[in-house]
C-alpha positions, 0 to 999 in steps of 0.5 A: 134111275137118275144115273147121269154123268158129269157130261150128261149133266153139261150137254142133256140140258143144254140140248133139251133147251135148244129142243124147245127153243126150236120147237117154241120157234117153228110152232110160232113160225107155222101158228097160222099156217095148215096143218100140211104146213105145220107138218113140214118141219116134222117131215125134215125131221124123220126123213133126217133121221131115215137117212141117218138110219140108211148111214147106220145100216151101211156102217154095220154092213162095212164094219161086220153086220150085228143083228143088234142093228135091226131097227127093231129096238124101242127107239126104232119104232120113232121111225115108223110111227113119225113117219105114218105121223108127219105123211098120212092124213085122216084117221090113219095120220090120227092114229100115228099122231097119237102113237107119236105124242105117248111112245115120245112122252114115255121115250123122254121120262125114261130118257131124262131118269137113265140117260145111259140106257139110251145113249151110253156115253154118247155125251162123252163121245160126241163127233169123235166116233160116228156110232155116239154122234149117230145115237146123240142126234138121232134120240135128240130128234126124238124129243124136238119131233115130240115138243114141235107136234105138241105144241102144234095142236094138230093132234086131236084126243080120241077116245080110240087112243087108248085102243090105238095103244093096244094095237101098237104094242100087240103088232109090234110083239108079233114081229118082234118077239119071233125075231128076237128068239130066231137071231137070239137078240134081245129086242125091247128086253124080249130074251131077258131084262136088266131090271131085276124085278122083271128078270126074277119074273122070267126066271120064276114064272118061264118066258110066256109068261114074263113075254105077257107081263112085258108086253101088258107093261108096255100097255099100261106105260102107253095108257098112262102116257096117253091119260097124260096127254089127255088131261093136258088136252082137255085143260087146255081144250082149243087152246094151243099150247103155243096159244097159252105160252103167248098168253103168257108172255103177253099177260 
């Protein structure tokens, strides 16, 4: 936890500032536009990163296919959910908004306390390899996809959110936690998990159970990323985060 490296301490806040500056920059360029305005910088974004998923899946077929490579991994899912996010409308684009603001909220609290385990040396390995440039853009995206849809204000709280969570997480479980066991990959630490605490769980308790507890943990992390939000929502109430920093600054 908190582990950073010399590079991680250089380039993650550098990166992370020039995330919110873009953000700050887009939202204030789109505060007076539609919300399908303000939904097309998040549309260049995940198509960005659907490409840079097809370049991946093409390197790994080039280079010898590691089931490893399946976009089944936490950080995968930012796929699926931006997209139905940033193209759906409704209460189908409602649900995805949703996912999208607490899956990206959990994402940067574990990204920011233990880089590594997201990236690996990525910081490092920045243009000199094609896989550590991939990781670096591809998780750096994730935040600036999040600050842009946050301070756009599109997303309205619901007392479904929470419902909407559970939904997620037991979808996921089903797809996921078969093929995990069937190409004996360790998907979202599905197999086994490197948190002592979790692995003793396994170990003492056999696999249905420890799937349980690490399927009701990704829950609780999602509710909690939710109550978050809805305290910061309900602060604010129909103010918009850009309207607040504005205020702000003008004051």
């Amino acid at each position: 936890m908190f582990q950073w490296s010399k590079s991680d301490a250089i380039v993650l806040p550098l990166a992370l500032l020039i995330n919110l500056v873009l953000a700050l920059a887009v939202t204030f360029l789109t505060r007076k536009k539609s919300e399908t305005v303000k939904k097309i910088p998040l549309m260049l974004i995940i198509l960005t990163m659907l490409g840079m998923e097809v370049a991946k899946q093409i390197y790994y077929i080039k280079a010898g296919y590691d089931t490893w490579a399946i976009p089944l991994h936490f950080c995968s899912l930012f796929m699926y959910v931006y997209f139905g996010c940033a193209f759906f409308k409704g209460k189908v684009g409602d649900v995805f908004k949703c996912l999208s603001l607490c899956m990206s909220l959990l994402f940067i609290v574990l990204f920011y306390c233990y880089p590594s385990s997201m990236i690996g040396t990525a910081t490092v390995n920045i243009f000199k390899a094609f896989l550590p440039t991939h990781t670096f853009f591809y998780h750096h995206f994730i935040s600036l996809f999040f600050f842009i849809l946050l301070f756009s204000g599109i997303y309205k709280k619901s007392k479904f959110d929470y419902l909407y969570a559970c939904l997620a997480i037991l979808i996921y479980a089903t797809v996921a936690i078969p093929v995990a066991h069937t190409l004996d990959t360790n998907y979202c630490f599905i197999l086994y998990n490197e948190i002592p605490i979790l692995e003793s769980i396994r170990q003492a308790c056999g696999q249905v159970v420890y799937t349980i507890v690490l399927a009701l943990l990704g829950i609780i992390g999602l509710w909690i990323a939710i109550f978050v939000l809805h305290l910061l929502f309900y602060r604010r109430k129909k103010k918009t985060d850009m309207e607040i920093i504005m205020s702000a600054i003008k004051s």
